[in-house]
BAVEX-210864 format. One record per residue (C-alpha): residue in one letter; residue number from 0; x, z, y. Coordinates in steps of 0.001 Angstrom, whole numbers. Layout:
BEGIN
+----+-----+---------+---------+---------+
| aa |   i |      px |      pz |      py |
+----+-----+---------+---------+---------+
|  A | NUM |       X |       Z |       Y |
...
+----+-----+---------+---------+---------+
//
This chain:
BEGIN
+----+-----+---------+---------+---------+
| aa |   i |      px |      pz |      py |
+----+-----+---------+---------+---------+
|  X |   0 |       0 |       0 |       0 |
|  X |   1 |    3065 |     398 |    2405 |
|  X |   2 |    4502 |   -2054 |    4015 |
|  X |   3 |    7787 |   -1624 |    2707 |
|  X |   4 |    9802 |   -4809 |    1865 |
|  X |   5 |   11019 |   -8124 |    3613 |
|  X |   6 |    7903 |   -9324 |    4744 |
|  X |   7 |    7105 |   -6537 |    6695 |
|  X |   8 |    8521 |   -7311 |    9800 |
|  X |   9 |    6675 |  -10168 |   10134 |
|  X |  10 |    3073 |   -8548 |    9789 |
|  X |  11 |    1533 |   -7302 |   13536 |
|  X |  12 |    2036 |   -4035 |   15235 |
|  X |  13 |   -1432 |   -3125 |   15146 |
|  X |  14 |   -1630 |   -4172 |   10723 |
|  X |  15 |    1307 |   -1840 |   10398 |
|  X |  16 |     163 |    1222 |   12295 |
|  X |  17 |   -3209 |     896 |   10317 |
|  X |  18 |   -1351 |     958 |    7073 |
|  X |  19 |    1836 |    2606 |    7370 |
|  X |  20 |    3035 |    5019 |    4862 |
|  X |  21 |     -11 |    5079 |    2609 |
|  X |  22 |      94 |    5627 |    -750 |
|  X |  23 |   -1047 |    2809 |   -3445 |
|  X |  24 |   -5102 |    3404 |   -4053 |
|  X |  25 |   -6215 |    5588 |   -6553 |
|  X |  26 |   -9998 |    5392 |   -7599 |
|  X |  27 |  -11969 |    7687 |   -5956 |
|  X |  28 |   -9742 |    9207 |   -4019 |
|  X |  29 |   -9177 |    9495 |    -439 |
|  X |  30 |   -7210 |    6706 |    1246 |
|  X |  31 |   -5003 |    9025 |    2660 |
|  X |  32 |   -5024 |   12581 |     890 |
|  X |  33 |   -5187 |   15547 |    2333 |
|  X |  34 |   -2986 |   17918 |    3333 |
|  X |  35 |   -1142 |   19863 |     869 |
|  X |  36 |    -891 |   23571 |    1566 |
|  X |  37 |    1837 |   24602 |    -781 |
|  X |  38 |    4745 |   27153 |     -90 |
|  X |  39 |    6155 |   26226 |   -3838 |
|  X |  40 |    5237 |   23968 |   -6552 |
|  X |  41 |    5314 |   24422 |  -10509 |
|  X |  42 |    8641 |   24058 |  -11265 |
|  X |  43 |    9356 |   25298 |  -15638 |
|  X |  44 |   13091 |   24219 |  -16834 |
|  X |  45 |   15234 |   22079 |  -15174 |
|  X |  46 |   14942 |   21762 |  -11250 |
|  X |  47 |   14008 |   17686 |  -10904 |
|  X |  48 |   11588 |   16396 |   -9210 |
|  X |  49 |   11112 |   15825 |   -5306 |
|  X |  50 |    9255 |   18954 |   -4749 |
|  X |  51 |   10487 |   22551 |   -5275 |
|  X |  52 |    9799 |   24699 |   -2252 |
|  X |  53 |    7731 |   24122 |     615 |
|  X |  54 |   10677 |   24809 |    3684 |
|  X |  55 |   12521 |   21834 |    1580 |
|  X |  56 |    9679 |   19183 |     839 |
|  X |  57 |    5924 |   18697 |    1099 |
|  X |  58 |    4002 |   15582 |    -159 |
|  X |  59 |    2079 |   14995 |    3311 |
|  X |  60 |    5390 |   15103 |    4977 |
|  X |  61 |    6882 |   12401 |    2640 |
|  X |  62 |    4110 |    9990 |    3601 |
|  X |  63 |    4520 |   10559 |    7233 |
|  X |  64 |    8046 |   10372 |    7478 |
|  X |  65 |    7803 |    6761 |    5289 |
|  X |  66 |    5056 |    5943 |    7589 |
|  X |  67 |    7394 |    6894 |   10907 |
|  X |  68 |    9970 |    4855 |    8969 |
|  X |  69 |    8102 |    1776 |    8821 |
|  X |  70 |    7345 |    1861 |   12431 |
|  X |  71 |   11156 |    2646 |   13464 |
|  X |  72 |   13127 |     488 |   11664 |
|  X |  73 |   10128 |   -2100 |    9434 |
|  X |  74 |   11475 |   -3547 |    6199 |
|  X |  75 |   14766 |   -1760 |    6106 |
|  X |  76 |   14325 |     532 |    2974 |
|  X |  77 |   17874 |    2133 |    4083 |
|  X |  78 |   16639 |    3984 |    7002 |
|  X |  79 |   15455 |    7818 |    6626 |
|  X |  80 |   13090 |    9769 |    8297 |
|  X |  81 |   12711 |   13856 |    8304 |
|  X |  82 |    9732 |   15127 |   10400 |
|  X |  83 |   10080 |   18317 |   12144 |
|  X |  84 |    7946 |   21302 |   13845 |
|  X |  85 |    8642 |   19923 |   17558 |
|  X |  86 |   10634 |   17377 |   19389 |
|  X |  87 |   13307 |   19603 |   20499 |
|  X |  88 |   13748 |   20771 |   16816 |
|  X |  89 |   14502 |   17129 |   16063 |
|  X |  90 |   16490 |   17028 |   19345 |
|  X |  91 |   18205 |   20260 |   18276 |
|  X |  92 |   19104 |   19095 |   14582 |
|  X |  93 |   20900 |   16205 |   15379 |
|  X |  94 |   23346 |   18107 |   17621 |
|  X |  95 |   24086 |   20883 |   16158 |
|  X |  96 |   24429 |   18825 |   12726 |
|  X |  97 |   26489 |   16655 |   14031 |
|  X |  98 |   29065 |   18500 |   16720 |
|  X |  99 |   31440 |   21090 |   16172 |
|  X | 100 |   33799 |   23263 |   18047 |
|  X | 101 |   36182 |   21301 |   19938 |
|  X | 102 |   34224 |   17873 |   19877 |
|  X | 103 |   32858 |   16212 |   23130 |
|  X | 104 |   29126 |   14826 |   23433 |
|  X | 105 |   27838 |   12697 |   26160 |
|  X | 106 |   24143 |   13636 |   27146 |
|  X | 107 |   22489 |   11789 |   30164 |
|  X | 108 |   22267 |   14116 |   33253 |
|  X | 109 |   18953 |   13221 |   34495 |
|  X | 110 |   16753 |   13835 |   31038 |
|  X | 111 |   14276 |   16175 |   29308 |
|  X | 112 |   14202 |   19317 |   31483 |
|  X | 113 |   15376 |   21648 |   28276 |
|  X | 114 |   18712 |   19755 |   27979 |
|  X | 115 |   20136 |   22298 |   30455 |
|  X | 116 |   19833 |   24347 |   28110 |
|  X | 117 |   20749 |   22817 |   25022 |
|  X | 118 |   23953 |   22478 |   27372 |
|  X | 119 |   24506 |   25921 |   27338 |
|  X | 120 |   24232 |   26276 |   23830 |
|  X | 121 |   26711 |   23885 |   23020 |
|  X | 122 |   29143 |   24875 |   25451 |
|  X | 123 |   28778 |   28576 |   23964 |
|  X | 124 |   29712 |   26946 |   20476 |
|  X | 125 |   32525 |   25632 |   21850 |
|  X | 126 |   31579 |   21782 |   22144 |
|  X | 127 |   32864 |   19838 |   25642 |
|  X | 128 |   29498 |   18628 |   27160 |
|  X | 129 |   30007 |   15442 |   29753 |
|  X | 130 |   27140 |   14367 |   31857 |
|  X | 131 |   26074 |   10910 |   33678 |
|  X | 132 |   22990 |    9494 |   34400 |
|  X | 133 |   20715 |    6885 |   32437 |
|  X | 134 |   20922 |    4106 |   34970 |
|  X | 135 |   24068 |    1544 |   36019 |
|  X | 136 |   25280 |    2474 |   31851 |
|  X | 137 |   26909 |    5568 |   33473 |
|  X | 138 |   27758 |    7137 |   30374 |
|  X | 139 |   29801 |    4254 |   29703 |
|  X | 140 |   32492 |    5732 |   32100 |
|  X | 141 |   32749 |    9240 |   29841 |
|  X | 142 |   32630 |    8001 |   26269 |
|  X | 143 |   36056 |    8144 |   25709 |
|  X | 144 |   36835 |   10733 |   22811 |
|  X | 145 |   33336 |   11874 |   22439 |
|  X | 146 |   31594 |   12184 |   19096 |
|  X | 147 |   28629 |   11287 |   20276 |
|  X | 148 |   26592 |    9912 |   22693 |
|  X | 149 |   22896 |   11010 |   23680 |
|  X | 150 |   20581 |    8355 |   25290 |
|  X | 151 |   16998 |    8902 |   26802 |
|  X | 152 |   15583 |    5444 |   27822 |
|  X | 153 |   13555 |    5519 |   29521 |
|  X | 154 |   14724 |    9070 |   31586 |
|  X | 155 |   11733 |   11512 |   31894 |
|  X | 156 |   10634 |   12052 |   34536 |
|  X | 157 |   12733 |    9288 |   36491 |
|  X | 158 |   12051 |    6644 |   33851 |
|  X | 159 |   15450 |    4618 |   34511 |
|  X | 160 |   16771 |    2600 |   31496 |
|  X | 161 |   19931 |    1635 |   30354 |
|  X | 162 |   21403 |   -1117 |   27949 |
|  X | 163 |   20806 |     555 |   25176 |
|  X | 164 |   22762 |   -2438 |   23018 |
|  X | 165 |   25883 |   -2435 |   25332 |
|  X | 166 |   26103 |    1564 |   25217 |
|  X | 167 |   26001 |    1582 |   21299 |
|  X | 168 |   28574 |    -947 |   20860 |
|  X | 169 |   30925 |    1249 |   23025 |
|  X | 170 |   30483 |    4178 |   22177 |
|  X | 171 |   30842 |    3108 |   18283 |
|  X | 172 |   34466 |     914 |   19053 |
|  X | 173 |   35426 |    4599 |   20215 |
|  X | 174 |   34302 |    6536 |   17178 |
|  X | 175 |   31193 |    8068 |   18587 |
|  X | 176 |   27460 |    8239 |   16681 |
|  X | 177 |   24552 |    7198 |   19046 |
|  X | 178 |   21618 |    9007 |   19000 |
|  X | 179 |   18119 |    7461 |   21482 |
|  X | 180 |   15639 |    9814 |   22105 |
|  X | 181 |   12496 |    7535 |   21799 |
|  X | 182 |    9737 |    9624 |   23272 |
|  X | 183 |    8528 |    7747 |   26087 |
|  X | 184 |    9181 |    4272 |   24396 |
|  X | 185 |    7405 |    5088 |   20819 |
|  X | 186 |    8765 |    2728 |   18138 |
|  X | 187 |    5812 |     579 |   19268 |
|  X | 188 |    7639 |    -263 |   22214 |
|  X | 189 |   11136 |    -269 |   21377 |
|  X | 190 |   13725 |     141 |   17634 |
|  X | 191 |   16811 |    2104 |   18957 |
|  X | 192 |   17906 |    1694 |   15362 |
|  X | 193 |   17683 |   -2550 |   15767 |
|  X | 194 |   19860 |   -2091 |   18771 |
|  X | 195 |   22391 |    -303 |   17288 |
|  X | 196 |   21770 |    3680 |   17615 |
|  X | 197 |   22393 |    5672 |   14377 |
|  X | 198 |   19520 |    7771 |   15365 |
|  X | 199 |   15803 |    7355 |   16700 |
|  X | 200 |   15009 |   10666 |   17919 |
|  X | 201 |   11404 |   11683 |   19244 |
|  X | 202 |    8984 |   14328 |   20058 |
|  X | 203 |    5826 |   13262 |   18423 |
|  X | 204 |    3653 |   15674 |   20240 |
|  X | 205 |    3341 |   12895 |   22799 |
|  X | 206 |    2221 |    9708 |   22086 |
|  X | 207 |    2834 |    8828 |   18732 |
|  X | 208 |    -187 |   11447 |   17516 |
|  X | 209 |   -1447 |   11181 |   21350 |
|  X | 210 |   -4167 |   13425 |   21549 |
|  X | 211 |   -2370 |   16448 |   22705 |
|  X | 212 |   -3607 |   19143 |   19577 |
|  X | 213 |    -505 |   18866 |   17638 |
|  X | 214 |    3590 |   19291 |   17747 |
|  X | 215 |    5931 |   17451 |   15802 |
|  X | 216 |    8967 |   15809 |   16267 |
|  X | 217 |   11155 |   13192 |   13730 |
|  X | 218 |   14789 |   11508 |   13396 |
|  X | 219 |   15182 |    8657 |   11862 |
|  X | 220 |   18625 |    7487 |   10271 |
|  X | 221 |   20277 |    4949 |    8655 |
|  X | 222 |   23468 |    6653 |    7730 |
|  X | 223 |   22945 |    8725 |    4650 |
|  X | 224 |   25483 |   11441 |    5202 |
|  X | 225 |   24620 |   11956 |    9040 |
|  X | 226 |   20700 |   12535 |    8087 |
|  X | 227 |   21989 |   14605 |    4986 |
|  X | 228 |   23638 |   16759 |    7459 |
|  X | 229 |   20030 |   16584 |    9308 |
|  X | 230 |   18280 |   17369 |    5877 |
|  X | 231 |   20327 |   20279 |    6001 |
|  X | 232 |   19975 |   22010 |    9163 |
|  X | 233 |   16350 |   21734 |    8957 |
|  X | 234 |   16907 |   23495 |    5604 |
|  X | 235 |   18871 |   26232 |    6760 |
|  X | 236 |   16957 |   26675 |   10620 |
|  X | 237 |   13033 |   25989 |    8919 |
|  X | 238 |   12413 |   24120 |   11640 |
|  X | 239 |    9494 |   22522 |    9488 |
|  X | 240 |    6212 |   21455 |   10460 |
|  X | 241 |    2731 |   22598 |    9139 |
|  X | 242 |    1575 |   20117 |    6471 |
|  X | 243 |   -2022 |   20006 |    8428 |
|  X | 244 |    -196 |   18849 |   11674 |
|  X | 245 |    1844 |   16357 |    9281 |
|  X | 246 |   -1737 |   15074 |    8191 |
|  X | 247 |   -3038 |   14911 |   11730 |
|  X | 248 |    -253 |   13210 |   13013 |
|  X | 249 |    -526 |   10685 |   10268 |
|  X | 250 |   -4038 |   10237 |   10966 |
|  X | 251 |   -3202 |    9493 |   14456 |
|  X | 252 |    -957 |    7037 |   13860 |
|  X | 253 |   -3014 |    4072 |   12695 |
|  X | 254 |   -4590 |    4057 |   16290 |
|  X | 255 |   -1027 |    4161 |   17688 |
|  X | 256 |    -658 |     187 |   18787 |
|  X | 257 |   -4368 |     658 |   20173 |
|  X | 258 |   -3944 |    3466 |   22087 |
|  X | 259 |    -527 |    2047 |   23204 |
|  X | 260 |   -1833 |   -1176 |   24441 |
|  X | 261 |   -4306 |     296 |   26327 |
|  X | 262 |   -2129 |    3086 |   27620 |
|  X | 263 |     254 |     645 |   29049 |
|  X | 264 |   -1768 |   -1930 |   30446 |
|  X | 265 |   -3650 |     747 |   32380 |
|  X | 266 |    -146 |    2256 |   33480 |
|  X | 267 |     915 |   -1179 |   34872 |
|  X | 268 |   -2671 |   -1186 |   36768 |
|  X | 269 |   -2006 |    2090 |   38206 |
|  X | 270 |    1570 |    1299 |   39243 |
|  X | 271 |     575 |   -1967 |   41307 |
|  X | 272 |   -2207 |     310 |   42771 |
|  X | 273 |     295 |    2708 |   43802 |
|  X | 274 |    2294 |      32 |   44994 |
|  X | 275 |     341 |    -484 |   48200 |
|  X | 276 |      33 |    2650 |   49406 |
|  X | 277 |    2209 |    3670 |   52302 |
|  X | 278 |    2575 |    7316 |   51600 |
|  X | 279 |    3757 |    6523 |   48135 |
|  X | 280 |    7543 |    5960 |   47609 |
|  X | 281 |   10061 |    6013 |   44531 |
|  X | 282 |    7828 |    4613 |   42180 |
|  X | 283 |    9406 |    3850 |   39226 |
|  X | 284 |    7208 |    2209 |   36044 |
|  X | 285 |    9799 |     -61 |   34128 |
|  X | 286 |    6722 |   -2785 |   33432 |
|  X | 287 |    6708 |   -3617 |   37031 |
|  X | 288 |    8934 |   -7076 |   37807 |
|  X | 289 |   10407 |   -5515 |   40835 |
|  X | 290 |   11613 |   -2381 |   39341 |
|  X | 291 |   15100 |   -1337 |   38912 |
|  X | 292 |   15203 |   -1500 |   35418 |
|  X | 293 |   12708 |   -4308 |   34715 |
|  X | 294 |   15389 |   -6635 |   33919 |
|  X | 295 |   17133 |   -4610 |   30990 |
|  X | 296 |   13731 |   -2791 |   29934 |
|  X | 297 |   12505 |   -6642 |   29393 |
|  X | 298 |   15590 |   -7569 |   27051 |
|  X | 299 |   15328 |   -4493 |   24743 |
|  X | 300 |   11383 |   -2829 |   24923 |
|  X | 301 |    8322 |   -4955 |   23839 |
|  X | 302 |    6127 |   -2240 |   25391 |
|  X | 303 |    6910 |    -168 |   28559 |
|  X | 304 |    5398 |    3441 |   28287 |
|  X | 305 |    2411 |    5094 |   29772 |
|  X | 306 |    4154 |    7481 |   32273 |
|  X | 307 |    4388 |    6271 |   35992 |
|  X | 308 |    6677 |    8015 |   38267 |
|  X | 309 |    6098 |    8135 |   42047 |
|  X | 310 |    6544 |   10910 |   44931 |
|  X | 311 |    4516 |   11822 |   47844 |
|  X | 312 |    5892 |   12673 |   51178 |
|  X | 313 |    5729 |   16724 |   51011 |
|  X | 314 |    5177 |   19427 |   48039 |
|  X | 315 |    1436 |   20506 |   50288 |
|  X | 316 |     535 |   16666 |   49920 |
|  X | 317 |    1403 |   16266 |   46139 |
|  X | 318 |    -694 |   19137 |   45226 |
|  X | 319 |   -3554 |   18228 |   47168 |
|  X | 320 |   -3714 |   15196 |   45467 |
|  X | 321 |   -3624 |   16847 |   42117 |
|  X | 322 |   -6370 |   19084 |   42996 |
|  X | 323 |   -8429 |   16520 |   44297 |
|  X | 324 |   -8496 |   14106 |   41033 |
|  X | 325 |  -11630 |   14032 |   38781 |
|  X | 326 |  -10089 |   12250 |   35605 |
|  X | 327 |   -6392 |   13451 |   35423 |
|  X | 328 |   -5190 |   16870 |   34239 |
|  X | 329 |   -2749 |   18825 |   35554 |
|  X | 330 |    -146 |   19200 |   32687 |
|  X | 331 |    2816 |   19100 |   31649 |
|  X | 332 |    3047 |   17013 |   28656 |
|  X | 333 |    2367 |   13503 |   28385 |
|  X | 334 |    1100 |   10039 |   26137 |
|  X | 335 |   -2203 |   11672 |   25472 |
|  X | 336 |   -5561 |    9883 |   25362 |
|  X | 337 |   -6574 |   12077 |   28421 |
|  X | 338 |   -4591 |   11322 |   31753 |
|  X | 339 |   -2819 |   13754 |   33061 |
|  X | 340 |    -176 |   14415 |   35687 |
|  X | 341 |    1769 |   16824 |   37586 |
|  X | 342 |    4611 |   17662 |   39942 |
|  X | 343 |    7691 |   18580 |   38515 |
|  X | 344 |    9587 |   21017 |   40202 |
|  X | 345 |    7313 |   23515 |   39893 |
|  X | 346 |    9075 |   24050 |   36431 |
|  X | 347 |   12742 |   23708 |   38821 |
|  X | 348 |   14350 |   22261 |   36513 |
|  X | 349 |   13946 |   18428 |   37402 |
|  X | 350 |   16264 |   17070 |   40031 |
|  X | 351 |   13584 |   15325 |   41544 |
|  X | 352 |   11994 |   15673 |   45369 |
|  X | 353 |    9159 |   18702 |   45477 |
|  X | 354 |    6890 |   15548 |   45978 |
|  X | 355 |    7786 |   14228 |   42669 |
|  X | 356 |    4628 |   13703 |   40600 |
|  X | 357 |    4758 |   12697 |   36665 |
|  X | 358 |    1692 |   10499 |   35937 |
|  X | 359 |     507 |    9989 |   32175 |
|  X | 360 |   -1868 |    7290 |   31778 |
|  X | 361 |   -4551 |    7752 |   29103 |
|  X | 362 |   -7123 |    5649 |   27436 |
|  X | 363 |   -9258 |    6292 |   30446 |
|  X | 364 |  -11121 |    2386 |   31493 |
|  X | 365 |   -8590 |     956 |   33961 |
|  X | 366 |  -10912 |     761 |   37045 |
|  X | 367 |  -11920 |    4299 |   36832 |
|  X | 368 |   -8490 |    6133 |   36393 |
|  X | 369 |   -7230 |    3930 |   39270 |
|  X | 370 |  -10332 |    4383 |   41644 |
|  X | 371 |   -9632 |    8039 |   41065 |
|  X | 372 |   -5782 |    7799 |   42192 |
|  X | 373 |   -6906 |    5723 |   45082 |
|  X | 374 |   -9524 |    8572 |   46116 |
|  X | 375 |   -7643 |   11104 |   44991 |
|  X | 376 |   -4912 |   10002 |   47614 |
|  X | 377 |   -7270 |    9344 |   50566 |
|  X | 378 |   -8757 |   12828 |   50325 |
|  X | 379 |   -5365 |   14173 |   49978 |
|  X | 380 |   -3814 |   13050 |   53306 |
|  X | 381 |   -4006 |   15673 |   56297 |
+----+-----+---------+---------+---------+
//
């Protein structure tokens, strides 16, 4: 039932999502089965078998990592994926699985708001931490002697790209793994592993399950003794996720390329919206032609996110305009089937104006979401 095999990168986005990682049909049963609530398994004589104890393995996690897997990196039966209990768990495994004392890793200095303090961590093991940021391939310049190199494209909240091709091959003719965090892309909308990464990293609390009731997080791998290493940190830390969030997350994803096409197409509407207002400035939404990173977002992504970035002229006039929308929700997470924005230095950690709003674009109808901005904006000025 999978879509497993050399044809499979030929069949449709949407086909794939619908079908990926399900098992072959048994009569009378469920399509997809249920979640299996099992801390151990019956296990007389000899340990074989893939299931033994549930921190290790659980059956609805196999078919939604092989489903992830199909998505990430279609028709390569090489590639791995190990689901985890959030997407900083994922983040976290593939660090601290990979580094030790005395190595150097390259993260990108304008990313998730928590790498500050995965920074710390490191640094406290012992591990040299260099910083640049996404856009211009600035991490380019401190590659040299690093072990590995961490890539957000696009950058949340400031949703600049980089060539995420050109950085791979570099940092891999200097001996360094590549890792992509592909949250705001999903694998809809761009395959780290295709251009080159050894890693696909992603939080799939966001958009890949999209309806803002579950975490999760993944990596997916094609080199079998880096993800073994990732097998066994999530071992040792039990960073695992709940087999019931597994299942819902699975569930979720056959509306993935639906949701996704919808959620992007209305995020391109809102940006050109946005666009002609005068109090708006810094608007960033790699889909838009004139955008910064249009050109190398169009050579590597196929899709270009849901989240809009933008920043109005004082802290006073960006909360106004939150309070005054009717369809958007002020939160903090994003890719969800329910707009919602916010600004993003109330959290402080963001080096971004106290303007700065993060806009996630739901499954809202187009005209609606952006007649709300539009109003929202108007009965927001002083």
């Amino acid at each position: 039932m999978s879509d497993t095999g050399k044809g499979a990168d030929r069949i449709g986005d949407g086909t794939r999502a619908v079908r990926a990682g399900l098992p072959e049909p048994v009569k009378n049963e469920p399509t997809l089965p249920g979640p299996v609530f099992a801390a151990h398994f019956h296990l007389p004589g000899e340990v074989t078998g893939p299931y033994s104890y549930g921190r290790d393995d659980n059956p609805t996690w196999t078919l939604l990592e092989r489903a992830i897997g199909e998505l990430e990196a279609p028709g390569q039966d090489d590639v791995e994926t190990l689901v985890f209990a959030s997407g900083m768990a994922a983040i976290s495994s593939v660090l601290f699985s990979q580094l030790r004392a005395g190595d150097a890793v390259v993260l990108p200095s304008d990313g998730y708001q928590v790498l500050p303090l995965v920074r710390a961590q490191l640094e406290a093991y012992g591990i040299e931490v260099r910083t640049a940021p996404t856009g211009g391939d600035a991490q380019l310049e401190v590659l040299d002697g690093a072990r590995l190199l961490w890539i957000e494209s696009p950058s949340n909240p400031g949703l600049d790209v980089c060539d995420i091709r050109r950085l791979a091959e570099a940092a891999h003719a200097r001996g360094a793994l590549v890792a992509v965090d592909n949250t705001l892309a999903t694998p809809l909308g761009q395959r780290p592993l295709e251009l080159g990464a050894d890693f696909s990293v992603a939080s799939g609390t966001k958009q890949l399950t999209g309806h803002g009731d579950v975490l999760l997080g993944y990596v997916t791998g094609r080199d079998a003794e880096a993800m073994a290493a990732v097998r066994r940190w999530r071992k040792i830390v039990g960073a695992i996720s709940g087999p019931m969030e597994a299942w819902l997350a699975h569930r979720s994803v056959a509306t993935l390329q639906l949701r996704v096409d919808r959620q992007n197409a209305t995020a391109l509407a809102v940006a050109e919206a946005l666009r002609q207002r005068p109090e708006v400035s810094g608007l960033r939404y790699p889909g838009l032609p004139d955008d910064p990173a249009h050109k190398v977002a169009a050579q590597q992504m196929r899709r270009y996110g849901c989240v809009v970035s933008f920043t109005l002229p004082t802290r006073a006039r960006a909360e106004r305009f939150l309070e005054a929308l009717h369809l958007v929700e002020d939160a903090t997470s994003f890719g969800g089937v329910r707009s919602t924005a916010e600004r993003r230095r109330r959290w402080g950690g963001d080096p971004v104006p106290e303007g700065f709003i993060r806009m996630s674009v739901g499954a809202e109808d187009p005209e609606d979401l952006v007649a709300d901005v539009l109003r929202a904006l108007d009965e927001s000025a002083e």
